[in-house]
BAGU-384154 format. One record per residue (C-alpha): x, y, z; residue number from 0. Coordinates in nm, 4 decimals. Layout:
BEGIN
<ketor <X; Y; Z>; NUM>
...
END
This chain:
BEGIN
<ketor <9.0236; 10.0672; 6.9318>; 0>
<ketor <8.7675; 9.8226; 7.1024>; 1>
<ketor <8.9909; 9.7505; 7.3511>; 2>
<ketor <9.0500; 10.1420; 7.4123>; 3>
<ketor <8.6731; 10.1412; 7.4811>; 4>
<ketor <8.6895; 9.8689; 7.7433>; 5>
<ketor <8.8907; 10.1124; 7.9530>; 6>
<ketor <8.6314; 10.3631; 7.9565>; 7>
<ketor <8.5403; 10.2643; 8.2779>; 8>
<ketor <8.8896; 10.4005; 8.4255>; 9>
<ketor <8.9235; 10.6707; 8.6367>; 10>
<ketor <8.8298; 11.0255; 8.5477>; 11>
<ketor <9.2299; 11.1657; 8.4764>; 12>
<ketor <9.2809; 10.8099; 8.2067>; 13>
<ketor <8.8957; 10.8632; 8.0920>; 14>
<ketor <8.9714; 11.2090; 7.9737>; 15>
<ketor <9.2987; 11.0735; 7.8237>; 16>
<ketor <9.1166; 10.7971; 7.6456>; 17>
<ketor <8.8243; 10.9576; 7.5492>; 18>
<ketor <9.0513; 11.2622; 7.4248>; 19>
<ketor <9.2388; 10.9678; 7.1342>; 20>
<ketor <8.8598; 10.8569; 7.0683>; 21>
<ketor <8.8092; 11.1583; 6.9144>; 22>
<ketor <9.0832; 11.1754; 6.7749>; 23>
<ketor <9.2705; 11.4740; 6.9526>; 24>
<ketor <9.6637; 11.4902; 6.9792>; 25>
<ketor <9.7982; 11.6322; 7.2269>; 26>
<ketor <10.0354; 11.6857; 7.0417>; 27>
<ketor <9.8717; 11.9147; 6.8081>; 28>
<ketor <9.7621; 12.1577; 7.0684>; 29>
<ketor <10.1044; 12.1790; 7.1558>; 30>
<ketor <10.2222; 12.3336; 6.7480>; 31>
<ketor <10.3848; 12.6777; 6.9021>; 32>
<ketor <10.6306; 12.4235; 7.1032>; 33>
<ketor <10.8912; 12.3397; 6.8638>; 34>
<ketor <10.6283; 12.2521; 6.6170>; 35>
<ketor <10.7316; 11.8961; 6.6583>; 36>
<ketor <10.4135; 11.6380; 6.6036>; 37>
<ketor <10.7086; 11.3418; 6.5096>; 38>
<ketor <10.5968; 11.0360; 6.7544>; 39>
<ketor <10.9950; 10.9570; 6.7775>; 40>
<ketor <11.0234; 11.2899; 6.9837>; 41>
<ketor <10.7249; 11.2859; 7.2480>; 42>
<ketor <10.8889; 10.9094; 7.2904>; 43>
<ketor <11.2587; 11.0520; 7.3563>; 44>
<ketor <11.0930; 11.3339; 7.5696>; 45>
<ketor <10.8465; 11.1041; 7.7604>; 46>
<ketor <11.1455; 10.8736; 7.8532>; 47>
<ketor <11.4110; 11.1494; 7.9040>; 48>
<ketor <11.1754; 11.3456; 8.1730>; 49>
<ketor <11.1054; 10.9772; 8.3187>; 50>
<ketor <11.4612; 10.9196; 8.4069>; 51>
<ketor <11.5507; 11.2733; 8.4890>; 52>
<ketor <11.2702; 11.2689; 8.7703>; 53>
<ketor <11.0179; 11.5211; 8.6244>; 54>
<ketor <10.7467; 11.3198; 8.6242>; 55>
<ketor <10.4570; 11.5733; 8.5831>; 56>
<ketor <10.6507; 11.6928; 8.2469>; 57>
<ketor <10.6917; 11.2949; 8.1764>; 58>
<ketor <10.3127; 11.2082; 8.2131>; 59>
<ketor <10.2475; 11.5050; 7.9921>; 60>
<ketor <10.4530; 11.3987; 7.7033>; 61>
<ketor <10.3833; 11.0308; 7.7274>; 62>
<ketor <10.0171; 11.1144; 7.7109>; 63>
<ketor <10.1336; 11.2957; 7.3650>; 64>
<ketor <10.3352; 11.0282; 7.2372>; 65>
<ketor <10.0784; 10.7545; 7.2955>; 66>
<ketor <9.7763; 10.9819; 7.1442>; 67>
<ketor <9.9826; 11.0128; 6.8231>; 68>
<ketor <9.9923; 10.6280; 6.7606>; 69>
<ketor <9.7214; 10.4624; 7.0176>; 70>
<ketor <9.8234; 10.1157; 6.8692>; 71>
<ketor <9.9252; 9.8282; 7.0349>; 72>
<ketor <10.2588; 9.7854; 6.9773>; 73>
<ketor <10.3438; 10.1172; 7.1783>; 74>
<ketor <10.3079; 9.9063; 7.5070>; 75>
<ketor <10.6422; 10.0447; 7.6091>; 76>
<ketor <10.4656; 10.4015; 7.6583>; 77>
<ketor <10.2009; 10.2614; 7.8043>; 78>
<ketor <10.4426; 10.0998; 8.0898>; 79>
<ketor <10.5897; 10.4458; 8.1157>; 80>
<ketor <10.2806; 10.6176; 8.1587>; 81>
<ketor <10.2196; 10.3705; 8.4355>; 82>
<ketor <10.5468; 10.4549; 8.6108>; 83>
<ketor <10.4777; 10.7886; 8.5733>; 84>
<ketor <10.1951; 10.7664; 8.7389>; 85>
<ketor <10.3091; 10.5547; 8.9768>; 86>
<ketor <10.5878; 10.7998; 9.1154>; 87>
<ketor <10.2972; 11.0527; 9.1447>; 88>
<ketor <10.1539; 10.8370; 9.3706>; 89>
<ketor <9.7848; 10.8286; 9.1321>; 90>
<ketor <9.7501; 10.4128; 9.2200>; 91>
<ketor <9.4238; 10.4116; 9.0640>; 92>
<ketor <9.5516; 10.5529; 8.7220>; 93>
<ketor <9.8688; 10.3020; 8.7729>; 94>
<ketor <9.6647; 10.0358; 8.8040>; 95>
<ketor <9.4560; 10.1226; 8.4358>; 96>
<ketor <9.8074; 10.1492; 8.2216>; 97>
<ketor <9.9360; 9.8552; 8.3690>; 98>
<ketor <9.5965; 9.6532; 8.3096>; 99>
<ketor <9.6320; 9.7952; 7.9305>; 100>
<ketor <9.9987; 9.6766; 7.8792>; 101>
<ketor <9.8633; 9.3162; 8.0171>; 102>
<ketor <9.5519; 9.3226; 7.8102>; 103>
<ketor <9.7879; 9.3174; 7.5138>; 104>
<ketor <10.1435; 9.1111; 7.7069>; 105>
<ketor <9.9672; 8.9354; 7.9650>; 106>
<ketor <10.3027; 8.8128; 8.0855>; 107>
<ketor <10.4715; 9.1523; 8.0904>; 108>
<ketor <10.6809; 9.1185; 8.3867>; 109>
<ketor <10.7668; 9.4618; 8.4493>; 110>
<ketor <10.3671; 9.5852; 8.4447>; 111>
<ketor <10.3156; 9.2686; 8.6706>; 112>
<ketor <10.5829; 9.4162; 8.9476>; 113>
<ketor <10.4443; 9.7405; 8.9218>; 114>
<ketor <10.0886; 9.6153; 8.9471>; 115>
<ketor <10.1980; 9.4973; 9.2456>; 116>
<ketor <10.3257; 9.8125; 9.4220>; 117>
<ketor <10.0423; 10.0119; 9.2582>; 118>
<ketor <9.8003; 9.7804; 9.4508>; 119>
<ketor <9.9834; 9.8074; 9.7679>; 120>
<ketor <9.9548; 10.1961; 9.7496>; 121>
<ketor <9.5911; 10.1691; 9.7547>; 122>
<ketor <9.6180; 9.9440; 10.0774>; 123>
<ketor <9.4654; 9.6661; 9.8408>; 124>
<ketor <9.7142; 9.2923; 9.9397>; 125>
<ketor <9.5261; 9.0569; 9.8177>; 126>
<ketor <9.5306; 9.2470; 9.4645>; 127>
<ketor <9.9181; 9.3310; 9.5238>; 128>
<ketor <9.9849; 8.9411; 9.6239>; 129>
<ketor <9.8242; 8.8401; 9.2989>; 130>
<ketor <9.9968; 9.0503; 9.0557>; 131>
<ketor <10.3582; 8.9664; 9.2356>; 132>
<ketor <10.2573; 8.5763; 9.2481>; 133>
<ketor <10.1961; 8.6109; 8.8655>; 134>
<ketor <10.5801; 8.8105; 8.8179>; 135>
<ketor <10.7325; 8.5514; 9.0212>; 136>
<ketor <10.5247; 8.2425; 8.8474>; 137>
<ketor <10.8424; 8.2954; 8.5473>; 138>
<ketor <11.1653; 8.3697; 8.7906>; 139>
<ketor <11.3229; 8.0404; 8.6539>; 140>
<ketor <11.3045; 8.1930; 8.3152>; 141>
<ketor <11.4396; 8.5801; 8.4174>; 142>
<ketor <11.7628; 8.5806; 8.3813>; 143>
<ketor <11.7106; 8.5109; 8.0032>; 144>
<ketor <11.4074; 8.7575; 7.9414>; 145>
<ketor <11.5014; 9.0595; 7.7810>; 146>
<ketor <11.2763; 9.2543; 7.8462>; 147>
<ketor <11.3297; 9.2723; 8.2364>; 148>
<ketor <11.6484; 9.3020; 8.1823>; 149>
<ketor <11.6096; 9.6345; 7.9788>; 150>
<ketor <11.3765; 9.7297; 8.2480>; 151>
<ketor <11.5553; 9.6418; 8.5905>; 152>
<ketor <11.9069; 9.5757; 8.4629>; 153>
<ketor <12.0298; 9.2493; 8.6311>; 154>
<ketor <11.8690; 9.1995; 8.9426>; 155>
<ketor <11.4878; 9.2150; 8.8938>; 156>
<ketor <11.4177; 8.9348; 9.0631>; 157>
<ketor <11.5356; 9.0779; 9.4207>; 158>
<ketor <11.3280; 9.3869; 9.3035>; 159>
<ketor <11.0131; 9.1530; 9.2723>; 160>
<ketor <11.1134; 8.9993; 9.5926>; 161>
<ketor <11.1308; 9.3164; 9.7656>; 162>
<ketor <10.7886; 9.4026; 9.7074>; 163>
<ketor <10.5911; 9.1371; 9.7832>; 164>
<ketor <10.8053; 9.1238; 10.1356>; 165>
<ketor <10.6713; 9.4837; 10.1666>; 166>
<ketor <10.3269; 9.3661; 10.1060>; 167>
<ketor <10.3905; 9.1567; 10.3746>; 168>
<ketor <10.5095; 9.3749; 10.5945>; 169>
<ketor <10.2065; 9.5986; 10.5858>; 170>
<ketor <9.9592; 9.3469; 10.6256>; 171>
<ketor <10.1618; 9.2415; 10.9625>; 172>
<ketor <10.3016; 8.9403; 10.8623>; 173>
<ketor <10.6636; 8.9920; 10.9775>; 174>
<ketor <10.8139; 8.6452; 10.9439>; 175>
<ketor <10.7118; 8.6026; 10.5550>; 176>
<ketor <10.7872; 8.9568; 10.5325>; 177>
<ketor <11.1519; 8.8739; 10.6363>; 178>
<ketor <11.1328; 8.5500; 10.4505>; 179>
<ketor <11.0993; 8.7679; 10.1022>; 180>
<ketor <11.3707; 9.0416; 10.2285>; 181>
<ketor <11.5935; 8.8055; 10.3105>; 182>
<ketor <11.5548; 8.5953; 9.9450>; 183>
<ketor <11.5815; 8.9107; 9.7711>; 184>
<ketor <11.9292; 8.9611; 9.9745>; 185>
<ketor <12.0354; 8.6045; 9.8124>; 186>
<ketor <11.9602; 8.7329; 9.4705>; 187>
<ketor <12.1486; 9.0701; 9.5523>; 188>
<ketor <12.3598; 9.0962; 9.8742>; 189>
<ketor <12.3890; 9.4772; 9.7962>; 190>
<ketor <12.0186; 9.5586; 9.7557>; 191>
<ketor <11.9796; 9.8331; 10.0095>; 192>
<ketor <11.6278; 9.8294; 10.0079>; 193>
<ketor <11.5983; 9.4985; 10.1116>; 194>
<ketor <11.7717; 9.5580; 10.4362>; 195>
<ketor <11.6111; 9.8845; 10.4977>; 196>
<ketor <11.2925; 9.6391; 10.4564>; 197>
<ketor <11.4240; 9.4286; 10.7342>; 198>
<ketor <11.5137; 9.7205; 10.9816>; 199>
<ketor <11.1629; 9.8672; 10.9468>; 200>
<ketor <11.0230; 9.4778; 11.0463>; 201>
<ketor <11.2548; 9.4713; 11.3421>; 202>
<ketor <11.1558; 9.8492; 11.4277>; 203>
<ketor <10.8362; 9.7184; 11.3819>; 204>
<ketor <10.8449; 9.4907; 11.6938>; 205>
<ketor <11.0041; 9.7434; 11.8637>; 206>
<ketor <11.3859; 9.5501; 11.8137>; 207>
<ketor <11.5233; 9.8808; 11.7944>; 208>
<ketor <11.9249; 9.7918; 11.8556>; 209>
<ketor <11.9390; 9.4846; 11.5925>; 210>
<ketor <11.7082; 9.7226; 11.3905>; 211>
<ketor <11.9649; 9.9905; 11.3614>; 212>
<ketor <12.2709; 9.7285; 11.2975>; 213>
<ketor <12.0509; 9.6299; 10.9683>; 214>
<ketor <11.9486; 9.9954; 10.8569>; 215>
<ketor <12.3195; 10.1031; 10.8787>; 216>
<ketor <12.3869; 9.8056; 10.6422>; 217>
<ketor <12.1260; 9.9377; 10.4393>; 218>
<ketor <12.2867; 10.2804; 10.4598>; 219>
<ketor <12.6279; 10.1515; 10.3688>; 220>
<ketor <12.5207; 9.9788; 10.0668>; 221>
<ketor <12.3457; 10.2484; 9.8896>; 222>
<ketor <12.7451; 10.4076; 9.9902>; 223>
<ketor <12.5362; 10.7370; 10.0985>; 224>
<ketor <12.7280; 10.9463; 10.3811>; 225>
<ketor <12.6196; 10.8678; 10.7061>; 226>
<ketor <12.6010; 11.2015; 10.9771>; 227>
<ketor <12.6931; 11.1898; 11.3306>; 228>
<ketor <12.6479; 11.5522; 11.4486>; 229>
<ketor <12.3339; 11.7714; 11.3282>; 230>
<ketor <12.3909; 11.9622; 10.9781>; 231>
<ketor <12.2612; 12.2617; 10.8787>; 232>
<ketor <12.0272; 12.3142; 10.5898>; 233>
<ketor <12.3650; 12.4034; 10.3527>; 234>
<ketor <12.5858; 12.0948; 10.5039>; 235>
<ketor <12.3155; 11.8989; 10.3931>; 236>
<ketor <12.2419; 12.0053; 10.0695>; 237>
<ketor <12.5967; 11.9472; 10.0220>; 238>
<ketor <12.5700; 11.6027; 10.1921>; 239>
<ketor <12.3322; 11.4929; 9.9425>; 240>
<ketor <12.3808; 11.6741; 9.6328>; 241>
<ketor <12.5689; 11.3678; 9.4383>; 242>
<ketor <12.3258; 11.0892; 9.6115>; 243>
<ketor <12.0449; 11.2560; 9.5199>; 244>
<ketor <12.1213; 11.2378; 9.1529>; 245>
<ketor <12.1168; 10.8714; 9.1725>; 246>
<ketor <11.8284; 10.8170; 9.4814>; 247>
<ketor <11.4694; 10.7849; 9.3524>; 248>
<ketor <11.2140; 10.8812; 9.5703>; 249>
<ketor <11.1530; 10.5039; 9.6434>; 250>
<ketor <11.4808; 10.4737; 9.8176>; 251>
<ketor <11.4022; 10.7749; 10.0748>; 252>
<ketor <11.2470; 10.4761; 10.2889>; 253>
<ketor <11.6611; 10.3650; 10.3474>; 254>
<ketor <11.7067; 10.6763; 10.5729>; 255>
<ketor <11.3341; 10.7257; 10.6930>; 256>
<ketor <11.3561; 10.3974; 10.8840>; 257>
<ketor <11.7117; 10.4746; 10.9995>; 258>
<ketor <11.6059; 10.7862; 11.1427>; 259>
<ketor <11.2791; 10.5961; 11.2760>; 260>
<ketor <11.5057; 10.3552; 11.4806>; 261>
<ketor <11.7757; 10.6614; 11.5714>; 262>
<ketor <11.4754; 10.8188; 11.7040>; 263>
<ketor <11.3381; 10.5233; 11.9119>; 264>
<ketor <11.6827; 10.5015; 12.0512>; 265>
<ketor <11.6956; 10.8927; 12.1480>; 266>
<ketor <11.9641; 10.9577; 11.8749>; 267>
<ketor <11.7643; 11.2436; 11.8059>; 268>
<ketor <12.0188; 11.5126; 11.5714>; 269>
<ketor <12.0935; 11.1636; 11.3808>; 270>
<ketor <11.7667; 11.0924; 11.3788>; 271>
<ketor <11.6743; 11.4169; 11.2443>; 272>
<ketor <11.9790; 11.3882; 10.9704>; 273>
<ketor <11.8440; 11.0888; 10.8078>; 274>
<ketor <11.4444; 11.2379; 10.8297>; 275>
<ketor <11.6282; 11.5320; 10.6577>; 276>
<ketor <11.8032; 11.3044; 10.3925>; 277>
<ketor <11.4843; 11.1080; 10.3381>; 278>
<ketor <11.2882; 11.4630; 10.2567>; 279>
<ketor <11.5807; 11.5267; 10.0265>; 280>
<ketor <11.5022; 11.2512; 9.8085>; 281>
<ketor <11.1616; 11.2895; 9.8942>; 282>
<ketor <11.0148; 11.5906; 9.9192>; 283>
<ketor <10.6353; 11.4895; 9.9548>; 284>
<ketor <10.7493; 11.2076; 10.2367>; 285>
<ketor <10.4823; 11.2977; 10.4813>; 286>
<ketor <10.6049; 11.0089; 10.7331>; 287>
<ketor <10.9418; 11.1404; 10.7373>; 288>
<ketor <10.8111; 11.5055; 10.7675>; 289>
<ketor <10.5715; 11.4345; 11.0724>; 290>
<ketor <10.9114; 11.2252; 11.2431>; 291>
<ketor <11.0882; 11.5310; 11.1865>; 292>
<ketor <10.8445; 11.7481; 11.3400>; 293>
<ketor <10.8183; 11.5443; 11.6526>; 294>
<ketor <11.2108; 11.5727; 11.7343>; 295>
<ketor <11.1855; 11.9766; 11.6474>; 296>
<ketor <10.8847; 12.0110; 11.8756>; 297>
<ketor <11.1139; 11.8156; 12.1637>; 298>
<ketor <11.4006; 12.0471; 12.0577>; 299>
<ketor <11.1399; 12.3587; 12.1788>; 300>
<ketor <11.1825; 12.4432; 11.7909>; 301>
<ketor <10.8239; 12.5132; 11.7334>; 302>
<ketor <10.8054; 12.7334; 11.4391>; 303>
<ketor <10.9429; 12.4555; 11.2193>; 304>
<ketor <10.8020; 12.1481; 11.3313>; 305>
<ketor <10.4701; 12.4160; 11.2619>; 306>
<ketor <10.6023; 12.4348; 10.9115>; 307>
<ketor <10.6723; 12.0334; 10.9020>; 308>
<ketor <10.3944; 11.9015; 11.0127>; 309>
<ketor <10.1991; 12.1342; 10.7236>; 310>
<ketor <10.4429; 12.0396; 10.4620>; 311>
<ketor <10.3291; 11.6947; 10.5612>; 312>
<ketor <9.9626; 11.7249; 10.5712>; 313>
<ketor <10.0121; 11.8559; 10.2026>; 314>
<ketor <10.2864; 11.5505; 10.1016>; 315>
<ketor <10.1938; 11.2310; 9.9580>; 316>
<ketor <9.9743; 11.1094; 10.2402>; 317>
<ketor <10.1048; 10.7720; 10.2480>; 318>
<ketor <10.1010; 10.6486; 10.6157>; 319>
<ketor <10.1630; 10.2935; 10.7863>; 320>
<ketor <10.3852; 10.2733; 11.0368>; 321>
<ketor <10.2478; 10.6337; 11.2417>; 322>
<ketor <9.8828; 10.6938; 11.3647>; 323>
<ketor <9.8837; 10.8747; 11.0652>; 324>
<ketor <9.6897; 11.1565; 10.9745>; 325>
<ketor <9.6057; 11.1863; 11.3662>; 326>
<ketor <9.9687; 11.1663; 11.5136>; 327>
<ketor <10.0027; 11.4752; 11.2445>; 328>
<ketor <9.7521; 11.6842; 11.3625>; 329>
<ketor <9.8576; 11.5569; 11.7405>; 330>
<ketor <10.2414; 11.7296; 11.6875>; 331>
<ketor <10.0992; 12.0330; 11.4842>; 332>
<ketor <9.8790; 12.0611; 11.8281>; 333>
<ketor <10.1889; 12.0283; 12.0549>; 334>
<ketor <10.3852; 12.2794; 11.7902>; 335>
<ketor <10.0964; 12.5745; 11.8420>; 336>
<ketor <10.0998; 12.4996; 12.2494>; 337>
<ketor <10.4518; 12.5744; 12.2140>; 338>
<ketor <10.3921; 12.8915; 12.0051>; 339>
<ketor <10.1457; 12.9631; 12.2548>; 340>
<ketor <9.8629; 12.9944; 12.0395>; 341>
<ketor <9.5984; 12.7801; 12.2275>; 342>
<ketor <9.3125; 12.8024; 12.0207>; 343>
<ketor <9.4990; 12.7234; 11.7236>; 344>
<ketor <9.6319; 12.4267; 11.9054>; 345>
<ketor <9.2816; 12.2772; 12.0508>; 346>
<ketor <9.1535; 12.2706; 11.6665>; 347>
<ketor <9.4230; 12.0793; 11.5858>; 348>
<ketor <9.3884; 11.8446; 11.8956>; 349>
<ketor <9.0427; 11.8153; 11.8431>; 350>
<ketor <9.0947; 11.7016; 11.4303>; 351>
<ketor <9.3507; 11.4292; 11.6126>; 352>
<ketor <9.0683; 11.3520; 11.8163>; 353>
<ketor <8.8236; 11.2975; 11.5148>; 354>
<ketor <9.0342; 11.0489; 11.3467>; 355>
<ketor <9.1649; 10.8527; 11.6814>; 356>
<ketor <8.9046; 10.8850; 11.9426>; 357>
<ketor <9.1347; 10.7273; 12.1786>; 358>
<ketor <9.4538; 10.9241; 12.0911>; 359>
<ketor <9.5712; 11.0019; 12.4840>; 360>
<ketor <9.8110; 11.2528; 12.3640>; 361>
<ketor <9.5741; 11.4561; 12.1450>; 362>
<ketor <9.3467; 11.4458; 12.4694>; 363>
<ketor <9.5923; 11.5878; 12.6671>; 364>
<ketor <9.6692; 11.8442; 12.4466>; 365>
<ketor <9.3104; 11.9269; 12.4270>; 366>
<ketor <9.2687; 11.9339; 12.7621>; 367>
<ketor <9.6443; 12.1981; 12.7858>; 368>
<ketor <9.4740; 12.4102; 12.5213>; 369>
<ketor <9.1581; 12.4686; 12.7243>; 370>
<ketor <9.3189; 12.5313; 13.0444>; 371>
<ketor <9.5416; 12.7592; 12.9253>; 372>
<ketor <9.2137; 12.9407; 12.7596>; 373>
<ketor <9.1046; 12.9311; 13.1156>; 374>
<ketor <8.7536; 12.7087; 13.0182>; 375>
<ketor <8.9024; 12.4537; 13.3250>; 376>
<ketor <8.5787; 12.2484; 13.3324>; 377>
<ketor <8.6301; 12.1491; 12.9805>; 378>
<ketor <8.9775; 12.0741; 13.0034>; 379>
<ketor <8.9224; 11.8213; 13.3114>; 380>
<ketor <8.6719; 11.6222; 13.1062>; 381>
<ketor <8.8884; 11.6362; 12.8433>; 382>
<ketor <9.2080; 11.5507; 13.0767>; 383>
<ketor <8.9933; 11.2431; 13.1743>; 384>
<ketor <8.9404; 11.1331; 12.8296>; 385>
<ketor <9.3438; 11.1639; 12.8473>; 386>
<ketor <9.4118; 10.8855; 13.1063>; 387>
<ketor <9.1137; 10.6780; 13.0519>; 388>
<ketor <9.2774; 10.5913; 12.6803>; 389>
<ketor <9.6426; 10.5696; 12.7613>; 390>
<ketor <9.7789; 10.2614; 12.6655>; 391>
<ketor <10.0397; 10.2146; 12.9105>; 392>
<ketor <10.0131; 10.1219; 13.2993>; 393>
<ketor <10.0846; 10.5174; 13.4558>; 394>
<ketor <10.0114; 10.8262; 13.2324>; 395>
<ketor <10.2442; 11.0636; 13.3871>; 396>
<ketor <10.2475; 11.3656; 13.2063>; 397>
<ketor <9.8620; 11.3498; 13.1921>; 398>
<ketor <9.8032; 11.3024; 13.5874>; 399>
<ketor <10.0651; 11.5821; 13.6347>; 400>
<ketor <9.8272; 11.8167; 13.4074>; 401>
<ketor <9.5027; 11.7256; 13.5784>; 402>
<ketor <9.6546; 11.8266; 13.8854>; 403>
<ketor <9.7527; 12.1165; 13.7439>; 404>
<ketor <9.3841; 12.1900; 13.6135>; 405>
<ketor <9.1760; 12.0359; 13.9297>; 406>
<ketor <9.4202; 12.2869; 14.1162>; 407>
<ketor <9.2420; 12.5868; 13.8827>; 408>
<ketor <8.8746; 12.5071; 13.9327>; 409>
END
């Protein structure tokens, strides 16, 4: 139990849960009117079932009761699943705590070291994400032979491994050894679609959009998902993707989110918008893929539900890196409400665009649309100012076409 204490220093949701087996509560005692079951063996089968079945709030639930009926070492296994759980949830801090707690007592656990590694690269932290993978990959001669991946990642974990720390790579900038690791974990496993979804989102990175979109359709292919050419309708696509989605984890959504990134570079737009559909059907809480879509359904003049898109996203997982993020949001729920016509509406959610990117151009020009079309002219010019002094190309068309438009009105 010492080593229980040591984790008291978690955070507050694996505190509670620690503190909770101190005393000696089970969870699943407070649970008696459910099947009366308090047999370990059962919160383990449950714990694991709702794991693999996707229910992950169920799965945290019952792993927590499994693991407060024997809170021994050798029930490392629910620890690790806890950790996925959590994981999946996106809770990186809580991740982070299991996995430390299957290490304390396997400090070689490969699988806890992997996941480490994605945990920490949730939370934005590399250096603590290159450290964990380094450690996984310190044993790859060894992998093939170690049960225990194998139980946990099937054949292949290696690529998995390989996968990740190229990802790590890739959001810290660092596109060749980002493409180095993507392209080793393609030599481990030619059909790893992740891996070349990992390479079209470096090439879209550096704005290589056509070689970009010859990788993600590779990357398509090899998942074998069907690939759209003409825009589907909410039913077409639930029937698209009712077998792939069975067998897609929310991790794979990234596959069609950059394929619909590059489609929409390349003014594909209703393919575009197919695969930013598909991604939100393996991932409903994608928030990139959600603020994508609402861009292409604000240039479609469909304002209502690039409204409802861009709010879906500000409630999703959050998880930005490839977008201005929270600001480009806020910029196309902005551009959404101008549409709607509801100006004031629309300069509060400029102006929030504003607050996190002071130099957003866009956002500025929205701002400054909003309060012409509220008829305060003098604020709008400064504001249509602010507009071209921060655009980052050589001509800002759209926003010297609006301040003639306003100078016109004083």
């Amino acid at each position: 139990m010492h080593k229980i204490v040591r984790l008291l220093i978690a955070t507050s949701g694996t505190f509670t849960f620690l503190a909770n087996i101190l005393c000696g509560i089970s969870f699943a005692e407070e649970k008696k009117s459910e099947f009366n079951f308090k047999k370990y063996d059962f919160w383990v089968e449950k714990c694991q079932f709702l794991k693999d079945n996707q229910q992950y709030g169920e799965a945290l639930s019952a792993c927590e009761q499994a693991i407060s009926l024997k809170p021994k070492k050798d029930n490392i296994q629910l620890w690790l699943a806890r950790a996925d759980v959590l994981l999946k949830l996106n809770q990186y801090s809580e991740a982070v705590i299991s996995y430390d707690w299957v290490l304390q007592e396997d400090k070689k656990n490969l699988p806890a070291l992997a996941q480490k590694c994605r945990a920490w690269l949730g939370l934005g932290n590399y250096e603590g994400a290159l450290e964990s993978c380094d450690l996984a990959l310190e044993r790859r001669e060894n992998w093939e032979n170690i049960k225990q991946v194998k139980n946990y990642w099937g054949n292949i974990p290696l690529a998995k491994v390989l996968y990740i720390k190229g990802s790590v790579f890739r959001r810290k900038e660092e596109y060749e050894q980002a493409t180095k690791y993507f392209d080793n974990a393609l030599k481990q496993d030619n059909n790893f679609a992740l891996a070349y979804a990992g390479k079209c989102g470096v090439l879209a990175d550096q704005k290589e959009y056509e070689e970009a979109k010859e990788i993600c359709e590779k990357a398509v292919e090899k998942f074998n998902y069907p690939q759209p050419t003409e825009e589907l309708t909410d039913e077409q696509t639930d029937e698209s993707t009712k077998n792939s989605v069975n067998i897609a984890d929310a991790s794979d959504a990234i596959i069609w989110y950059e394929t619909g990134r590059v489609k929409q570079k390349l003014n594909e737009q209703a393919e575009a918008l197919n695969n930013f559909n598909l991604a939100i059907k393996v991932n409903p809480r994608y928030s990139q893929a959600l603020a994508r879509k609402s861009e292409i359904l604000n240039k479609m003049e469909r304002y209502q539900e690039a409204l409802d898109n861009c709010d879906r996203a500000l409630k999703g997982d959050k998880q930005w890196s490839d977008t201005k993020g929270l600001a480009y949001v806020w910029y196309q729920r902005s551009a959404a409400l101008l549409g709607l016509q509801k100006y004031e509406e629309a300069l509060a959610s400029s102006e929030n665009a504003i607050a996190i990117d002071h130099k957003y151009a866009e956002a500025w020009n929205n701002k400054a649309v909003s309060l012409w079309k509220l008829g305060q002219y003098e604020a709008a010019e400064k504001a249509i100012k602010e507009a071209v002094l921060n655009y980052s190309g050589s001509y800002y068309a759209q926003g010297y076409a609006n301040r003639g438009r306003i100078l016109s009105s004083l």
